[in-house]
C-alpha positions as CSV (number, residue, x, y, z in Angstrom):
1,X,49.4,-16.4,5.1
2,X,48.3,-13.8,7.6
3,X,45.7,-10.8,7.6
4,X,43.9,-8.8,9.6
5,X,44.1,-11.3,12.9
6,X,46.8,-13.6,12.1
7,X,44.6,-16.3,11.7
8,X,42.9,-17.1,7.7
9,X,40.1,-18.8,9.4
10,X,39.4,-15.8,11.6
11,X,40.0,-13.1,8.8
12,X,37.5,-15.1,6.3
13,X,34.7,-15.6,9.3
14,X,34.8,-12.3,9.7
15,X,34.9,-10.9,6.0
16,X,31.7,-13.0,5.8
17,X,29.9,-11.7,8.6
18,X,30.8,-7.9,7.7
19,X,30.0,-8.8,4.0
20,X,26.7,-10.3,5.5
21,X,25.7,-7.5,8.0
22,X,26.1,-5.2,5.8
23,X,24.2,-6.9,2.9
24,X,21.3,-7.1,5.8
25,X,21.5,-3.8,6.5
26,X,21.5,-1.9,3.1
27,X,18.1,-4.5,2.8
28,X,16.5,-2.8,5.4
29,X,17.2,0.4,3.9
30,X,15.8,-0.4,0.3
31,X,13.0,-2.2,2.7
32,X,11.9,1.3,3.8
33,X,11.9,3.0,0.7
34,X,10.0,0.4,-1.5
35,X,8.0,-1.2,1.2
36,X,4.2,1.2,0.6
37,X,2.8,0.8,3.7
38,X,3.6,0.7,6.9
39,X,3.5,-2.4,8.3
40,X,5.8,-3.6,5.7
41,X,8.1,-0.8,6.8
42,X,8.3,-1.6,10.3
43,X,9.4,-4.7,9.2
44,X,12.1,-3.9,7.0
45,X,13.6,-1.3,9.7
46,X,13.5,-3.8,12.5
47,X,14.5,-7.4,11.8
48,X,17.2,-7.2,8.7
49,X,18.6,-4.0,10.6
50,X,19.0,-5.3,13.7
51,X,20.5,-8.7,12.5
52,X,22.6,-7.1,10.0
53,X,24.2,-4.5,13.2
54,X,24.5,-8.0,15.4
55,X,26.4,-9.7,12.4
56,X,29.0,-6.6,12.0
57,X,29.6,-6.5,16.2
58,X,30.4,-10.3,15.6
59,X,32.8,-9.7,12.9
60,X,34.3,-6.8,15.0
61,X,34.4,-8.9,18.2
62,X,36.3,-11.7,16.6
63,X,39.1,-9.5,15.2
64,X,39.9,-8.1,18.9
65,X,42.0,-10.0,21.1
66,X,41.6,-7.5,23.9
67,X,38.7,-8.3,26.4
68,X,37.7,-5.1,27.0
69,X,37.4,-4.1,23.6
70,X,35.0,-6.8,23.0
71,X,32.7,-6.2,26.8
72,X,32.6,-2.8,25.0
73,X,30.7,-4.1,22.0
74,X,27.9,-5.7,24.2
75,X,26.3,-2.8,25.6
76,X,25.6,-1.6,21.8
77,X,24.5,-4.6,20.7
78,X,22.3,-4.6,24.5
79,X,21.0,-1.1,23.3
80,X,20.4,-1.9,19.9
81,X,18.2,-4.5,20.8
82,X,15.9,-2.5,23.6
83,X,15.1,0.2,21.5
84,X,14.7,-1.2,17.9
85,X,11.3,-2.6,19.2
86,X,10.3,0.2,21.7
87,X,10.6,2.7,18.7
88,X,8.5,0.2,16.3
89,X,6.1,0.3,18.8
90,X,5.9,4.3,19.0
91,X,5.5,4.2,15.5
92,X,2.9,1.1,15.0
93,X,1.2,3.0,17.7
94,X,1.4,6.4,15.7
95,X,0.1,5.0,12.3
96,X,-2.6,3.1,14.4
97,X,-3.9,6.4,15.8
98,X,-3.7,8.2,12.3
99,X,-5.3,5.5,10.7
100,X,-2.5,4.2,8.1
101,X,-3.9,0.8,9.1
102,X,-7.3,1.2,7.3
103,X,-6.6,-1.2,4.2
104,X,-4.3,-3.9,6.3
105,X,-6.3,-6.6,7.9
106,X,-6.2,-7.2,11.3
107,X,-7.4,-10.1,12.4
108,X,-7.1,-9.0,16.5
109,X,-7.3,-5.7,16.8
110,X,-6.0,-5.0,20.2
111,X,-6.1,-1.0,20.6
112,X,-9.9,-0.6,19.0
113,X,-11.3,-0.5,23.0
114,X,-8.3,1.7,24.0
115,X,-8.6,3.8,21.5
116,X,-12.6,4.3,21.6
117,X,-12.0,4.8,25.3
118,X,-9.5,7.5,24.8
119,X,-11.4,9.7,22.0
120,X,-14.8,9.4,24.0
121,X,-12.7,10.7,26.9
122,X,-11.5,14.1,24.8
123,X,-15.1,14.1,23.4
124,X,-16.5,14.6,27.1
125,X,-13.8,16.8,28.3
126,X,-14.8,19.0,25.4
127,X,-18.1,18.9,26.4
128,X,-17.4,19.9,29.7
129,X,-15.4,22.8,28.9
130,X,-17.7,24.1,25.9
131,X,-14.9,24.0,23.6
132,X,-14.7,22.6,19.4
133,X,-13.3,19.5,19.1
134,X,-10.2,20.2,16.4
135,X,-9.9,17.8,13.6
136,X,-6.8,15.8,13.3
137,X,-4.9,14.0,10.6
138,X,-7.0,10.4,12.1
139,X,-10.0,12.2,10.8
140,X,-9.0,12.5,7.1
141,X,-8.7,8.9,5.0
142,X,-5.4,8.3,4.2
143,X,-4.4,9.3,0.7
144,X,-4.1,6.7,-1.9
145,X,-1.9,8.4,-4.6
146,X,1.9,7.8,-4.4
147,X,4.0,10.0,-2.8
148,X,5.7,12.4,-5.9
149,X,8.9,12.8,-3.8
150,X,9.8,9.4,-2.7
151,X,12.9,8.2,-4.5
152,X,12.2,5.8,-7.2
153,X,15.0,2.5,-7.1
């Protein structure tokens, strides 16, 4: 019997991997809409996505018998994997700053001295320069209601 490479063992691998991937992948998406805070979303949009994208390239790179077709598929796996955690940082970094983090224990809080450091900083420059210090969105308490317009599953 033949199919997509020729070989059943090869079509069936593959089938599995794509079926897999994308199982992962629509997990990570559910992930971020029923995951309420944000910790548990930066989860769900970084491991199960990432995996899920690795298991699809696999699938892809097993149906190729071209060389080139498959080098091609390493740089987008190679990209996929530097900045999936860069932008998890950015946003960790971001909630951290806008305090989303106020009811999820920490038990080491690495950026408390960075951050103190930075907003006494801003506090003496406007000091210096005689100017109001504007609130920002780390200054309100984060609300505790559910958001009205997120989708419900």
């Amino acid at each position: 019997m033949t199919g997509l490479s020729g070989t059943l063992w090869l079509d069936v691998t593959s089938c599995a991997l794509v079926l897999l991937g994308a199982f992962l992948s629509f997990a990570a998406g559910v992930g971020l809409l029923r995951f309420g805070d944000l910790m548990g979303r930066l989860h769900s949009q970084a491991k199960p996505q990432s995996l899920g994208l690795l298991l699809m390239l696999l699938a892809m790179a097993l149906q190729q018998t071209e060389v080139g077709i498959v080098l091609f598929l390493l740089p987008v796996a190679l990209f996929q994997f530097i900045t999936t955690p860069a932008a998890g940082m950015v946003l960790a970094r971001g909630g951290y700053r806008s305090r989303h983090y106020e009811h999820v224990p920490l038990f080491v809080d690495e950026l408390e001295d960075e951050v103190d450091r930075a907003q006494r900083a801003e506090e003496a420059a406007a000091i210096r320069e005689q100017r109001p210090i504007l609130p920002d969105a780390s200054d309100e308490p984060e609300p505790h209601e559910p958001n009205p317009n997120a989708p419900t599953l």
